[in-house]
N, C-alpha and C positions, 0 to 999 in steps of 0.2 A: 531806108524809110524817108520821105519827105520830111516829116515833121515827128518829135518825139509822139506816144499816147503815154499818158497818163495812167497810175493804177488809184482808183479812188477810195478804192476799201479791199479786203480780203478776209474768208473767213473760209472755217470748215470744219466740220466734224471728225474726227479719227481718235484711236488708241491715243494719240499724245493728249486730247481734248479736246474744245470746243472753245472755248474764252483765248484770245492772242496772249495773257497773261500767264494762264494756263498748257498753254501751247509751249511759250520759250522756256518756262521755268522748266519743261517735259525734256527740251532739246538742251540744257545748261546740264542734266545728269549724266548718268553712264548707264542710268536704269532702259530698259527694253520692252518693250509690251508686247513679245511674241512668246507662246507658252503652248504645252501638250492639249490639243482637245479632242474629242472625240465628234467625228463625221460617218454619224450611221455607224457605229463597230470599226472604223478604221482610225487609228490616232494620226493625228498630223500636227503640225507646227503652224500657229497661225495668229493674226494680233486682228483680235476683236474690242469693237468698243466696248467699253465699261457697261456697269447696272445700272450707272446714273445716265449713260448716254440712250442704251436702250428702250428707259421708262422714260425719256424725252421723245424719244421715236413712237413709242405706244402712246404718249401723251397725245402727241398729233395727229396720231392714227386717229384714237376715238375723239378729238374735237369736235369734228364735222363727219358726218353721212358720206361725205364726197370721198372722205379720204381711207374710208375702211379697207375699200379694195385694193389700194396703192400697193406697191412692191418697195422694198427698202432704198432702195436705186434712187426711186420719186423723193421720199421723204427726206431722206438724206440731205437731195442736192433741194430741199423746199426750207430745211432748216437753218442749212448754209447759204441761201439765198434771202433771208428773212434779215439774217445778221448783216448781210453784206450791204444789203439796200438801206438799212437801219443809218450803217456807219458812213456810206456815203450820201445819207441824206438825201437820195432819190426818191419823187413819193411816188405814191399808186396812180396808175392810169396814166402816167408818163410815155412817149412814143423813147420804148429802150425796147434794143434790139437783144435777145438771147440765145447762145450759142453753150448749152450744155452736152456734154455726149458720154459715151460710157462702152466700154472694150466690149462688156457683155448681156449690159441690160438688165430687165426684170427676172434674173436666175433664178428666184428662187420658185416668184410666183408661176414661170413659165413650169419648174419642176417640178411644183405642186398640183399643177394643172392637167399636167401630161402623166401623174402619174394616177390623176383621178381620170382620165383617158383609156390608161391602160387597165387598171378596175372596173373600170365602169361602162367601157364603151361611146362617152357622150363627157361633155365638159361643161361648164358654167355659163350664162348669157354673155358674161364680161372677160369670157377667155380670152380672146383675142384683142381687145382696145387695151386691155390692162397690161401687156405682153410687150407691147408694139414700143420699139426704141425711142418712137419722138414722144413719149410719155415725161420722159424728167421735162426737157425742154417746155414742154407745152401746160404744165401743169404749173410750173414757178409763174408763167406768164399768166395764166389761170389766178394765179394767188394774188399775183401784183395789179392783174387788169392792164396789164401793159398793153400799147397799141402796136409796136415794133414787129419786124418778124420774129420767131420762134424756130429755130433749128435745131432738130438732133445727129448728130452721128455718129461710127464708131471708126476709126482710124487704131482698131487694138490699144497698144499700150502710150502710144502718145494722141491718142485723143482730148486729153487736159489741153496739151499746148497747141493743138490742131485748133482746137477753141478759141484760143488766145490768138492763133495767126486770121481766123477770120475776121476775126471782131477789129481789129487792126483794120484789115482791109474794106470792113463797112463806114469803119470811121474815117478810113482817111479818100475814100472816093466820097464821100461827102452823102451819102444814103442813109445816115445813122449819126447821130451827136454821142448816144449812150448807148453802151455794152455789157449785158454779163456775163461774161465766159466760165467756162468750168467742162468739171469731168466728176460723173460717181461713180462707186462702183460698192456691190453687196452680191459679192459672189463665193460667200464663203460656204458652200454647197458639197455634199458630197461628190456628185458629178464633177464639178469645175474640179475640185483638190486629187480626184481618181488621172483625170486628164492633166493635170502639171505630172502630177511622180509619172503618168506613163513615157511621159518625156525623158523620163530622168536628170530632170535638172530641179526637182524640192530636196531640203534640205531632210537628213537621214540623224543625222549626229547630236545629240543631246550634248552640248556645247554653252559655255556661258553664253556665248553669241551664236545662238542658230545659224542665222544670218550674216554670212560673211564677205559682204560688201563689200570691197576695196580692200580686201584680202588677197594680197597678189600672189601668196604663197600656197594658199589654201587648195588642198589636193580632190575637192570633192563638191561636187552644184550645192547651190545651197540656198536657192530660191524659198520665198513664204512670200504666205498671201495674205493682205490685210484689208479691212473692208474702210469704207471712206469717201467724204465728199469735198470738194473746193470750187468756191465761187469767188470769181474775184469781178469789181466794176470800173472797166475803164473807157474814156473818155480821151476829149482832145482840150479837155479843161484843168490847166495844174491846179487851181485852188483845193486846198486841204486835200492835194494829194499825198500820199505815203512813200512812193516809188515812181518811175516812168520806164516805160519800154523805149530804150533806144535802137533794140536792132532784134530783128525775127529773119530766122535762115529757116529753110526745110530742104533736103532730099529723097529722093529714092534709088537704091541701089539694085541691079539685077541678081536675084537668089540664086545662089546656087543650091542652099534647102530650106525647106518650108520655113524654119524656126531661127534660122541663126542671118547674122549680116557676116560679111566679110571681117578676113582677120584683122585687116588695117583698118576697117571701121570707115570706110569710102564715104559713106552717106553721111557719118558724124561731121568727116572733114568737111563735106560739103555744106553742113548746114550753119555747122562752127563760122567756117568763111564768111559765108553771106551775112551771119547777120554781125557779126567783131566789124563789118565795110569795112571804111578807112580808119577806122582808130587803132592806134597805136598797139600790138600784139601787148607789149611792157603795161597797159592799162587795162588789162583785164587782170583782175586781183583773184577771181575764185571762179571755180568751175562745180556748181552742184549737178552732179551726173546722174545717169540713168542707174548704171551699176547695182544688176539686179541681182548679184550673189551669183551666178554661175561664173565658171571658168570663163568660157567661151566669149559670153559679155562683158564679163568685167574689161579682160584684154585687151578686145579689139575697140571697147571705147578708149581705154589707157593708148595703145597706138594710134590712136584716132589726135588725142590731144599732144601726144609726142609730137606727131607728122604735122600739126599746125604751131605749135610754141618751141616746136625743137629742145634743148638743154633747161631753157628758161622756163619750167611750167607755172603754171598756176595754183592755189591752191586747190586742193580737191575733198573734195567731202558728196556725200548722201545721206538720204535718212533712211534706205532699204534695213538698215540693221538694226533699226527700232519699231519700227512700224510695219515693214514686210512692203509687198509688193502691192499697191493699190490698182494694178490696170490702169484703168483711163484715167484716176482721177490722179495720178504718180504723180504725173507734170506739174500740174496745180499744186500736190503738197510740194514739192522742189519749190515753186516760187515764192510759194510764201515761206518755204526755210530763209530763200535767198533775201526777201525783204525785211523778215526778222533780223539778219543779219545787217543788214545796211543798215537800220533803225537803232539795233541797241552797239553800231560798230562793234561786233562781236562774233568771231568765227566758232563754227560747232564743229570739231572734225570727227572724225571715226575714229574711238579710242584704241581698237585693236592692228589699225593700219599705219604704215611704215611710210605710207608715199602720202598721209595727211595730214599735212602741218599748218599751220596759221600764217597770213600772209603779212606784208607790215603795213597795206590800209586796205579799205574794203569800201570802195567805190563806184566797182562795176561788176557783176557778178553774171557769170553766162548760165543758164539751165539747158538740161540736155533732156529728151526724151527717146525712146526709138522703139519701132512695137515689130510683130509679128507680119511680115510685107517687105522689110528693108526699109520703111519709112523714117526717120529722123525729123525731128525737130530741136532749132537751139532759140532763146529767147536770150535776148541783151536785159539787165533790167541793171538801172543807173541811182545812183539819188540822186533828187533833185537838185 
């Protein structure tokens, strides 16, 4: 990177909460927010917001006329955006560029709609606008009156940090002063949940921890899904910042099948590399990883950071095993585990993992993502 970017706020809605206070005090337990629910007659493992976060979502729902039609995807990433601007002090109708995306979109509304298709023969006027992925993106800019552009995409499961790598790049070719990146995701649908078990990599076992992330022992997938939003504002301005990005890696690796990366985790190393550049391997203090509960993942991210810190690792931790697996918006919750971390110098590991232990300071902390494609991303975030 030529020059560090700044992080000027972060927020976001999930199982752990909504308030940053709220948030750590979630990540300081051993408590877990993944439980039995029912999807149409099928039970599965999944970590949903609360009744108090949901009657915040319906609250905004019925505020305005505008927002009846939204899908949870919108709202999500419109509530976590509300916060975000708040804390960084950005006002409305500001020229901020926004870069939100999401693995899967408006799931629910899209499932809602196709299956008043499949009754009905015929669908709603707003079927198709209200469907359409650049919806979160374009609806936050909607609410702020922002004059910047507005981009959505989906990059799968590292679409969060995909976010975070453009916005970087609009700030520092000089197109853009302000950014706010993110990833949502509200795909906790019968369909989507039917499509992870066909994989066989959701988790089966009624277990203290469903979810066993960084369980290097653990004989059986154990993937969950959690719904969720994160928006974070960054800039090339330190004042009242919280964190800075000092280093953004990505790779792509060639598949050999549809759903997995390689054993050694090729595309990690590569992304790891790029963005650690020249700083000393001994100065990275922690690694918040993708470590999505499957075998196959967990592994080849663990040889991934083997093959770059050799003997000497880093620390390791995620939060898949309280929250589950948020798709696109994963990355984002990782970074703000990680700047939680740098803030209250305080590492959260995985109480039930063997390879996660606390480091002795917590200065530079790498996040990892990696989705369905071979795609990786790793994001440097330093204090200031």
């Amino acid at each position: 990177m030529k020059n560090p970017v700044y992080i000027n706020s972060i927020a976001s809605i999930s199982p752990l909460g909504t308030t940053r206070e709220e948030i750590w005090d979630n990540y300081k337990t051993n408590q877990h927010f993944i439980e039995q629910h029912d999807f149409s007659g099928s039970e599965a493992f999944a970590a949903i917001l609360s009744s108090k976060q949901k009657a915040e979502v319906e609250n905004l729902r019925n505020s305005e006329s505008r927002f009846k039609g939204l899908d949870n995807s919108v709202l999500y990433s419109i509530i976590s955006a509300r916060t975000a601007l708040k804390e960084a002090k950005w006002e409305k109708g500001e020229s901020i560029g926004i870069n939100i995306g999401s693995s899967r979109g408006a799931t629910q509304l899209f499932e809602k709609h196709h299956k008043e298709f499949i009754e009905k023969g015929k669908v709603g006027v707003l079927a198709s606008p209200s469907t359409t992925l650049g919806n979160i993106s374009s609806w936050v800019a909607q609410d702020f009156r922002t004059s910047g552009p507005d981009i959505s995409h989906s990059v799968t499961c590292s679409t969060g940090l995909h976010a975070v790598l453009n916005g970087v790049v609009w700030l520092q070719s000089g197109f853009a002063d302000k950014f706010v990146v993110g990833g949502s995701e509200a795909a906790l649908t019968p369909f989507t949940i039917a499509q992870m078990k066909a994989m066989k990599i959701y988790a089966t076992k009624d277990l203290k921890y469903p979810c066993q992330a960084l369980n290097m022992e653990k004989e059986h997938n154990s993937m969950v899904l959690g719904e969720a939003a994160g928006v974070a504002c960054i800039s090339q301005n330190p004042e009242n910042s919280i964190a800075k990005i000092s280093g953004i890696g990505y790779a792509t690796e060639e598949l050999k099948h549809s759903v997995s990366i390689s054993a050694n985790g090729t595309c990690f190393q590569k992304s790891m590399k790029m963005a650690i550049g020249d700083i000393a391997m001994s100065e990275i203090d922690a690694v918040v990883m993708h470590a999505p509960g499957t075998i196959k993942g967990d592994e080849a991210e663990i040889n991934a950071i083997k093959a770059i810190f050799g003997n000497d690792l880093p620390a390791l931790t995620s939060n898949k095993w309280k929250i589950g697996h948020t798709f696109g918006a994963s990355g984002i919750l990782s970074m703000e585990l990680a700047i939680l971390m740098l803030q209250h110098d305080e590492f959260i590991p995985v109480p039930f993992s063997a390879i996660s232990k606390a480091p002795k300071k917590l200065e530079n902390i790498l996040v990892n993502a990696v989705g369905f494609g071979g795609n990786a991303v790793s994001i440097l975030i330093s204090k200031n």
